[in-house]
C-alpha positions in Angstrom: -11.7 -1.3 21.5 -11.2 -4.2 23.2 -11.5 -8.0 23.3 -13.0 -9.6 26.3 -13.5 -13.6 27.8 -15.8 -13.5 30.4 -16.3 -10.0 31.2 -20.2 -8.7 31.9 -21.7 -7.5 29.2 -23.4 -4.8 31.2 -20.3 -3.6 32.9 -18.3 -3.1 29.7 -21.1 -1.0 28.6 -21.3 1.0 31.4 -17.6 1.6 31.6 -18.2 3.3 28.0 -20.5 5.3 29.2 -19.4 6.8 31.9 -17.0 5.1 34.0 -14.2 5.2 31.8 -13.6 9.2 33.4 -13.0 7.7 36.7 -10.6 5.1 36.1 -8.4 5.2 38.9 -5.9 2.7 37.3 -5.4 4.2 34.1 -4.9 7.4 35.6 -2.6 6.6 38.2 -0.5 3.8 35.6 0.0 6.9 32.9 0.9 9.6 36.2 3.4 7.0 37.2 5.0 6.2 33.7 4.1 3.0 34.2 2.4 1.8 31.0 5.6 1.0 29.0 5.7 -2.0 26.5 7.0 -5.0 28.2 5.8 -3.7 31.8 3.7 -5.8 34.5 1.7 -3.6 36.9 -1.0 -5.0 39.1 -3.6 -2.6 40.9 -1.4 -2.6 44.1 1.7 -1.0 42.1 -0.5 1.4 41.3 -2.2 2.6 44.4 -2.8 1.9 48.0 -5.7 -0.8 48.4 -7.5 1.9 50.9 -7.6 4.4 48.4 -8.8 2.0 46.0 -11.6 0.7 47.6 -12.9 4.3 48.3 -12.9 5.2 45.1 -16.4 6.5 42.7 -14.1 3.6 40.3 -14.7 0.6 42.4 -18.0 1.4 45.0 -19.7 2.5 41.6 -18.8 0.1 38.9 -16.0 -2.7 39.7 -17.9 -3.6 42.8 -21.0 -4.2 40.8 -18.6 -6.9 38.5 -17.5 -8.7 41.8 -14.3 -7.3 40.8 -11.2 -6.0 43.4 -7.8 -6.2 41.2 -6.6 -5.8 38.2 -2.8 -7.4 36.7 -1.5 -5.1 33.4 0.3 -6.5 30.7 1.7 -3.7 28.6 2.1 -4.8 25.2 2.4 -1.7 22.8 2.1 2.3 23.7 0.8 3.3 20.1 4.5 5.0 19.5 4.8 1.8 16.2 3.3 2.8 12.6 -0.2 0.6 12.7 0.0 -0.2 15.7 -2.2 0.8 18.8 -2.3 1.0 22.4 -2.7 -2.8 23.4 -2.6 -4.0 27.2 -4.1 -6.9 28.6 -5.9 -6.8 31.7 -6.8 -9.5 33.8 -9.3 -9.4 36.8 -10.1 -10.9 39.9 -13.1 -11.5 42.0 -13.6 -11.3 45.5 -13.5 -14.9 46.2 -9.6 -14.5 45.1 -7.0 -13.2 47.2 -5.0 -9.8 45.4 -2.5 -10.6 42.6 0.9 -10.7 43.9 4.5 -11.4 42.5 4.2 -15.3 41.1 1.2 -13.6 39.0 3.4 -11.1 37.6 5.9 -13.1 37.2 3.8 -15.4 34.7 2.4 -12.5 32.9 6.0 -11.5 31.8 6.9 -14.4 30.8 3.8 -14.2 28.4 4.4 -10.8 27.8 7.2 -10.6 25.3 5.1 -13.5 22.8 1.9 -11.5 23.4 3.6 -8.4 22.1 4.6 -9.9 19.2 1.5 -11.7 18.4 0.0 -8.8 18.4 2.8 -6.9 16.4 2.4 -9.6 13.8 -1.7 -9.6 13.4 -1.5 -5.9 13.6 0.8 -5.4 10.1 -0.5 -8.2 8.6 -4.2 -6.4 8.4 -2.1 -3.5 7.8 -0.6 -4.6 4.4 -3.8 -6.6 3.7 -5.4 -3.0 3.5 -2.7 -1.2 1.7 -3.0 -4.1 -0.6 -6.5 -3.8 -1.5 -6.2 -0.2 -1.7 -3.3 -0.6 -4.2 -4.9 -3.3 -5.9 -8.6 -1.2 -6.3 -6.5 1.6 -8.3 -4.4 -0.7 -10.4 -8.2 -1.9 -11.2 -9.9 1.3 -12.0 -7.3 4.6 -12.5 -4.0 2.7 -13.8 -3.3 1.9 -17.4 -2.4 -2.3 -18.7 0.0 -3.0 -16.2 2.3 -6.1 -15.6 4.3 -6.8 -12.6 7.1 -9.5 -12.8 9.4 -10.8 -10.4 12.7 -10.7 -10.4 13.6 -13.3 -13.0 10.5 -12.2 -15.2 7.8 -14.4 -14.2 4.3 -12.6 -14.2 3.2 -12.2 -10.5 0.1 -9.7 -11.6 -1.6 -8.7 -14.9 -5.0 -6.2 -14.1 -7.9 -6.2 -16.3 -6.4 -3.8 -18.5 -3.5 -5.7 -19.2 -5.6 -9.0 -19.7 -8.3 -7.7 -22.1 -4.7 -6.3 -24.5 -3.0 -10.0 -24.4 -6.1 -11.8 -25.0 -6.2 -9.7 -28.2 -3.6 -11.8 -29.7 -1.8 -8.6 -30.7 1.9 -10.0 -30.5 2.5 -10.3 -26.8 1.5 -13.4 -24.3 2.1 -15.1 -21.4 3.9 -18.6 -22.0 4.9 -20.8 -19.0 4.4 -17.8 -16.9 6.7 -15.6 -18.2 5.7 -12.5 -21.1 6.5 -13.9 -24.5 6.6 -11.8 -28.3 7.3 -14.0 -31.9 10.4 -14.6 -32.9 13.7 -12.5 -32.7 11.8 -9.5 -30.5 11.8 -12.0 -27.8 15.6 -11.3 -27.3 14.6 -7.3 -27.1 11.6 -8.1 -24.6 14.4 -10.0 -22.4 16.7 -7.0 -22.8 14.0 -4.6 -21.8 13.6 -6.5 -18.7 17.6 -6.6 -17.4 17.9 -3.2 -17.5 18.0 -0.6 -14.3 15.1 -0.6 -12.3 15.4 2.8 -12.1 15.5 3.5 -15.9 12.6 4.5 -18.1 12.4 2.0 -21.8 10.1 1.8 -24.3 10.1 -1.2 -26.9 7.1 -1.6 -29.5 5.8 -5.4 -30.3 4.6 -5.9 -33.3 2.7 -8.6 -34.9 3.9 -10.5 -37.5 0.7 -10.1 -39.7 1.3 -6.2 -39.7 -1.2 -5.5 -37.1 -1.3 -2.8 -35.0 0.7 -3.8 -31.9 1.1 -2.7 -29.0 4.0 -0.7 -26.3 5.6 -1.8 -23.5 6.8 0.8 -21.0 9.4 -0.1 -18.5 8.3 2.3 -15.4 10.8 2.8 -11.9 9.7 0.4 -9.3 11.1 1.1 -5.7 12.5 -2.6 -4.0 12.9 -3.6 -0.8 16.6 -3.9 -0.2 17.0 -6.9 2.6 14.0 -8.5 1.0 14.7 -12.7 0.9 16.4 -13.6 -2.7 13.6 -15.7 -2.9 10.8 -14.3 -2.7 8.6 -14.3 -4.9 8.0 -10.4 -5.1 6.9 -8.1 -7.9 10.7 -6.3 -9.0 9.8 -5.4 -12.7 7.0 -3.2 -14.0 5.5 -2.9 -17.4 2.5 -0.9 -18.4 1.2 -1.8 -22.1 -0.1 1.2 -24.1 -2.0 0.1 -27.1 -2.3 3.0 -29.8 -6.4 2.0 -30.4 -7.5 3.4 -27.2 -6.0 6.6 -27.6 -9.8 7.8 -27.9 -10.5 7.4 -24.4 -7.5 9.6 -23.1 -8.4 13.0 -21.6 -5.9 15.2 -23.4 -7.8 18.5 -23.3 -7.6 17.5 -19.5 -3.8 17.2 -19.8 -2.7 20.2 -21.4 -5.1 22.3 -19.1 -3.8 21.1 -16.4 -0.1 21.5 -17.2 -0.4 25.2 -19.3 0.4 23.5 -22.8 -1.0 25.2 -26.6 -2.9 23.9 -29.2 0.4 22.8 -31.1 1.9 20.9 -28.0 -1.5 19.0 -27.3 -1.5 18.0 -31.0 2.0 16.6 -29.9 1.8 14.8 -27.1 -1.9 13.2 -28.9 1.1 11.9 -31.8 3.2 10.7 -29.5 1.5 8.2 -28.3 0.2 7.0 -31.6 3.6 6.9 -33.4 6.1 7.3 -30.4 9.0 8.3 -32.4 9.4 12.4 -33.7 9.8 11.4 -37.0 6.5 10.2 -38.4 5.2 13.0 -36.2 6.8 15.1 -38.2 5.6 13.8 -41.3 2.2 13.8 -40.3 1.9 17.8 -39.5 4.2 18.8 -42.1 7.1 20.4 -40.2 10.9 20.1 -39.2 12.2 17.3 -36.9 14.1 20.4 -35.4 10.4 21.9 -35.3 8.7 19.1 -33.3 12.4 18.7 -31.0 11.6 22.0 -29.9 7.8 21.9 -28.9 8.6 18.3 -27.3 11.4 20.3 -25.1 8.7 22.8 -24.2 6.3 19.4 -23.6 9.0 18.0 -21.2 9.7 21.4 -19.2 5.7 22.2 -18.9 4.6 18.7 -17.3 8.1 17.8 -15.1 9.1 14.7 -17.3 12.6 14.3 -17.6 12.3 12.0 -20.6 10.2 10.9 -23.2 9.6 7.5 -21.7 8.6 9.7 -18.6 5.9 11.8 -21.0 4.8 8.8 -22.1 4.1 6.9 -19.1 2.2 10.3 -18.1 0.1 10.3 -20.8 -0.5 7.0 -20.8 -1.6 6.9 -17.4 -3.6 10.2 -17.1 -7.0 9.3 -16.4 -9.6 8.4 -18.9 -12.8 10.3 -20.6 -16.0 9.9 -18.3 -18.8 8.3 -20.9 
């Protein structure tokens, strides 16, 4: 790739072509060591003029360009994550006598903000595209999820999330900030203080006896020397609401992680009840009973925790159709 102001056309293409296999300077520069970030070369540090003008490189193609020298800025060796080989190269014509010490002189000076300019542009589109990736699957294979910043003000809410607090279900967003009726407010704050590294459930309700829905505090990894204020995602929720349990793939599930009929049935309650108790109610067996599969549950699919299940079950991908 590269960028170029008042190059011809028809000699960039034929460098492509062919031309690029007898490039005297790049192949001398990289014998030499000479392409290191921050270095100026010009074509005399990198061969004898006589053996430059005898060369396929310039009687061939250069020639053709009205071009005789060349002044290298090395700004990056591709050794930086996102970052590729970048020098600049600046020509001359024959009208113009060979580039000589003020030249590179110059060039270094511009070297260092160059290189950084560069650096800059090139992890910027970097973590534009990381962001659109992340932000296409939060779209289309996460569950409801809620990011918050570090004081609890919403900084993202995806679809999913948006269709379940438009359902006026118990939970909104009020001056920014996720809100629940009444004294569960004070449990929603609670939910929020704790470890970022800890895994909490806490149900909302609605005060009409409605269904509600539950929120799932999930790990989130932070940047460490990240500015105090920045206005950064540090919290995340995902929202499971019991009335889609339809669309969850749980056949899928247990195949996948070796578990029987009687632990699918299981981890299918959980989510709809997310306590043991009414689970053990419902198929008519021991707490001690249902303990013991969930133990089994935990050990088959890796969780650590039932939080942990949960947030796998909740997140496992949805039925097709």
């Amino acid at each position: 790739m590269w960028v170029p102001y008042r190059c011809a056309e028809a000699g960039l293409r034929r460098y492509s072509e062919h031309y690029y296999a007898f490039d005297i300077w790049m192949q001398r520069g990289h014998q030499l060591g000479f392409f290191v970030p921050g270095n100026v070369v010009t074509g005399d540090d990198l061969l004898p003029r006589k053996e430059f003008l005898a060369s396929v490189f310039y009687r061939e193609h250069l020639a053709l360009d009205d071009i005789h020298d060349v002044c290298f800025g090395i700004l990056h060796d591709g050794s930086e994550p996102d970052i590729p080989i970048v020098h600049v190269a600046i020509y001359r014509s024959h009208a113009m006598p060979p580039f000589g010490e003020t030249e590179k002189v110059l060039l270094a000076a511009l070297t260092s903000h160059l290189r950084e300019a560069t650096r800059t542009g090139f992890r910027i589109a970097a973590l534009e595209r990381r962001v659109g990736v992340m932000q296409s699957a939060v779209e289309t294979i996460s569950p409801a999820l809620v990011l918050l910043d570090a004081q609890g003000r919403v900084v993202f809410v995806n679809s999913t999330a948006q269709a379940i607090l438009a359902a006026n279900n118990g939970l909104e967003i009020v001056a920014g900030k996720l809100a629940v009726e009444g004294e569960r407010q004070s449990r929603l704050d609670a939910l929020l203080m704790v470890s970022p590294a800890e895994e909490r459930m806490l149900k909302i309700t609605h005060s009409s006896g409605r269904s509600g829905v539950w929120l799932i505090r999930v790990p989130m990894l932070l940047e460490g020397n990240a500015p105090p204020d920045a206005r950064r995602p540090a919290i995340a929720l995902m929202i499971h609401d019991p009335a889609e349990l339809d669309t969850l793939d749980f056949k899928g599930f247990a195949k996948v992680h070796g578990l029987t009929p009687a632990e699918t049935r299981i981890t299918n309650l959980l989510l709809e009840h997310m306590s043991l108790p009414p689970i053990s109610q419902e198929l008519g067996v021991s707490i001690n009973t249902v303990r013991s599969q969930l133990r089994s549950i935990l050990e088959k699919t890796g969780a650590r925790r039932q939080a942990e299940l949960v947030r796998m079950l909740s997140s496992w991908p949805r039925r097709m159709g």
